[in-house]
ROTORKE-552543 format. One record per residue (C-alpha): residue number from 0; residue in one letter; z, x negated, y negated; chain. Coordinates in nm, 2 decimals. Layout:
BEGIN
> nr/rest/pz/px/py/kette
> NUM/a/Z/X/Y/A
...
This chain:
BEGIN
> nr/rest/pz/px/py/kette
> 0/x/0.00/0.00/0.00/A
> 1/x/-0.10/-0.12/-0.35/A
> 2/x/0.21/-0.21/-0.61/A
> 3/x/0.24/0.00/-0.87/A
> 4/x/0.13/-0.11/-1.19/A
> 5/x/0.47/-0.25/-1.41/A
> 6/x/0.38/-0.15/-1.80/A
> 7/x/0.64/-0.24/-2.07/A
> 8/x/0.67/-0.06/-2.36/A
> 9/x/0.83/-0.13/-2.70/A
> 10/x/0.82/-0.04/-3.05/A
> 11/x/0.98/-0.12/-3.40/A
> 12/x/1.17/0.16/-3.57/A
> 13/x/0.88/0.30/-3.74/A
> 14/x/0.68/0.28/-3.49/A
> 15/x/0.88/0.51/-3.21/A
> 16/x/0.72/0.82/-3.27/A
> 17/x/0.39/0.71/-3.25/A
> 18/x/0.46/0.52/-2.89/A
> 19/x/0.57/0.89/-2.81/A
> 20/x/0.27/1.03/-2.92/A
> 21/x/0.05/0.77/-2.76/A
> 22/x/0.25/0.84/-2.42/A
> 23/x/0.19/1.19/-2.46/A
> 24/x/-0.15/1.16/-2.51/A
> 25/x/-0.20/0.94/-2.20/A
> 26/x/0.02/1.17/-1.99/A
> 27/x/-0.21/1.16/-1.70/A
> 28/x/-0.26/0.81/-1.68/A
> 29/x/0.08/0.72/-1.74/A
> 30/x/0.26/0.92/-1.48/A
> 31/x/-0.01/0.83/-1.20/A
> 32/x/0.18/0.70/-0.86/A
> 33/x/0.06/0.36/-0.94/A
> 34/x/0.22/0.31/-1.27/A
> 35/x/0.56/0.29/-1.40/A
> 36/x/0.71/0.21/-1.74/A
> 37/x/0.98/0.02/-1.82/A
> 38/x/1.15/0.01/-2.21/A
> 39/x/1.40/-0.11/-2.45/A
> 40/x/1.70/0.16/-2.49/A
> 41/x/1.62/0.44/-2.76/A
> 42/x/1.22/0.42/-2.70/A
> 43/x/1.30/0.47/-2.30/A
> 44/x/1.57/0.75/-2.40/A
> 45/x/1.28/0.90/-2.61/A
> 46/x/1.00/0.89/-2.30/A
> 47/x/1.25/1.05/-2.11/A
> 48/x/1.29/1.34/-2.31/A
> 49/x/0.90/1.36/-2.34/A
> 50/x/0.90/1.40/-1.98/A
> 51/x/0.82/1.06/-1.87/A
> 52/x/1.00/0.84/-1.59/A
> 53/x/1.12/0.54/-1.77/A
> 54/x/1.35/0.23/-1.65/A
> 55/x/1.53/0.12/-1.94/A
> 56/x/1.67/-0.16/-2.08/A
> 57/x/1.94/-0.27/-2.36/A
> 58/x/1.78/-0.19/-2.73/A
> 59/x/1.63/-0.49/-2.84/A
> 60/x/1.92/-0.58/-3.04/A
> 61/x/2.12/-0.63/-2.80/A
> 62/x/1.85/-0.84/-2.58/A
> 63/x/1.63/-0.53/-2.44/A
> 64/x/1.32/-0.78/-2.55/A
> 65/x/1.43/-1.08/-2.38/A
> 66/x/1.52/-0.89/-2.04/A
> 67/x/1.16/-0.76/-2.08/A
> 68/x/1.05/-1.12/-2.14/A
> 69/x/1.22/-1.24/-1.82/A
> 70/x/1.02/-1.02/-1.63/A
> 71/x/0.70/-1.05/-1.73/A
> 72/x/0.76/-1.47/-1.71/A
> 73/x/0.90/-1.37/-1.38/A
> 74/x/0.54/-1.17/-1.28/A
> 75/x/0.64/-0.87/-1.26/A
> 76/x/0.56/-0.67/-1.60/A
> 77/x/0.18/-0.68/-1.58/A
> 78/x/0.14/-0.52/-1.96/A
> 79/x/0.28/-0.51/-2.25/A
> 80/x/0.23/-0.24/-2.49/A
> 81/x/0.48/-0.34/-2.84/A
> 82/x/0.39/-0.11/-3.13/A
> 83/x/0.49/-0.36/-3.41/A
> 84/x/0.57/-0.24/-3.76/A
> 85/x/0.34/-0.49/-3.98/A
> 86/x/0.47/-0.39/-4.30/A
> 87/x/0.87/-0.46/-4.20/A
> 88/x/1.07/-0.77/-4.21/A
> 89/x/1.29/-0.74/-3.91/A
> 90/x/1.57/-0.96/-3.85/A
> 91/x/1.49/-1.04/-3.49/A
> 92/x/1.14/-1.19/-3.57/A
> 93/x/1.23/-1.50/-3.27/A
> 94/x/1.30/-1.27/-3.09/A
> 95/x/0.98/-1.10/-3.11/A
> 96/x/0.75/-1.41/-3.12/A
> 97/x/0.94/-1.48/-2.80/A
> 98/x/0.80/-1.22/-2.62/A
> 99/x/0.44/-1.25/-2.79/A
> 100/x/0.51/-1.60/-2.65/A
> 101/x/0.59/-1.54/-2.30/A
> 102/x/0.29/-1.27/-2.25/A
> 103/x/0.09/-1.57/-2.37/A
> 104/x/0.20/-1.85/-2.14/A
> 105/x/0.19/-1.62/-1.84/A
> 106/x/-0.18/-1.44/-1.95/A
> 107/x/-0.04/-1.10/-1.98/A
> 108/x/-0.21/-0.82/-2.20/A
> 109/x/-0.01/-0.74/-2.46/A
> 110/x/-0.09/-0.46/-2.71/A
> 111/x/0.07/-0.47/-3.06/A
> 112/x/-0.10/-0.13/-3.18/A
> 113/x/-0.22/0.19/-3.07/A
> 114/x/-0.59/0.11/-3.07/A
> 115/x/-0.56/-0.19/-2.82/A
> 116/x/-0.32/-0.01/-2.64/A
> 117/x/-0.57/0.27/-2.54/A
> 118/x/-0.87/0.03/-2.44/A
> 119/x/-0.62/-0.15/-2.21/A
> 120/x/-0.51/0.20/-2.06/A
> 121/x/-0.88/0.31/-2.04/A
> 122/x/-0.94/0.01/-1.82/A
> 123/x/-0.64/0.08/-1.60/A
> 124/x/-0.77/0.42/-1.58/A
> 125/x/-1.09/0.33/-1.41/A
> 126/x/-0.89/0.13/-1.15/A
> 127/x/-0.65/0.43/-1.08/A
């Protein structure tokens, strides 16, 4: 039996909603047998009252990034989807650029908006 398809999701403050809306968009997709989603606290606690089964993680504050992080270094995470907030400071930039880091190193696709974010789910889609 084929693994199941390991999609983190994240997103800045401003950005929460419109992860929601992008999940609820891609409903079908996204709840397929051979993907799951894993997210940082509040955005997870959010997909799940969308409907969506979500394995969660601490906020990022308190490290929900980095344990995301670990497992995509660790091969398991095999996309990334991070809505980031362009037009914030945020105070855990390193944090952040740790993760852009890590997708990097380990050649996983990482989406920071909505519009890669949906060509990478379209291709999924055609291997579903």
């Amino acid at each position: 039996m084929k693994r199941k398809t390991l999609i983190a999701i994240i997103a800045h403050d401003n950005k929460k909603a419109d992860m929601i809306h992008f999940l609820i968009k891609n409903e079908v997709t996204l709840q397929h047998d051979k993907i799951k989603l894993i997210a940082t606290g509040l955005l997870g606690r959010n997909a799940e009252k969308s409907g969506f089964k979500v394995k969660k993680m601490l906020p990022c504050s308190m490290g929900g990034d980095a344990q995301i992080a670990s497992r995509v270094a660790e091969g398991k995470i095999k996309i990334v989807f991070f809505f980031k907030d362009p037009l914030t400071n945020h105070a855990h930039e390193v944090d952040i650029n740790m993760l852009l880091w890590v997708c990097d190193v380990h050649n996983v696709p990482l989406a920071t908006n909505e519009a890669t974010a949906q060509l990478l789910l379209n291709a999924i889609a055609l291997q579903l």
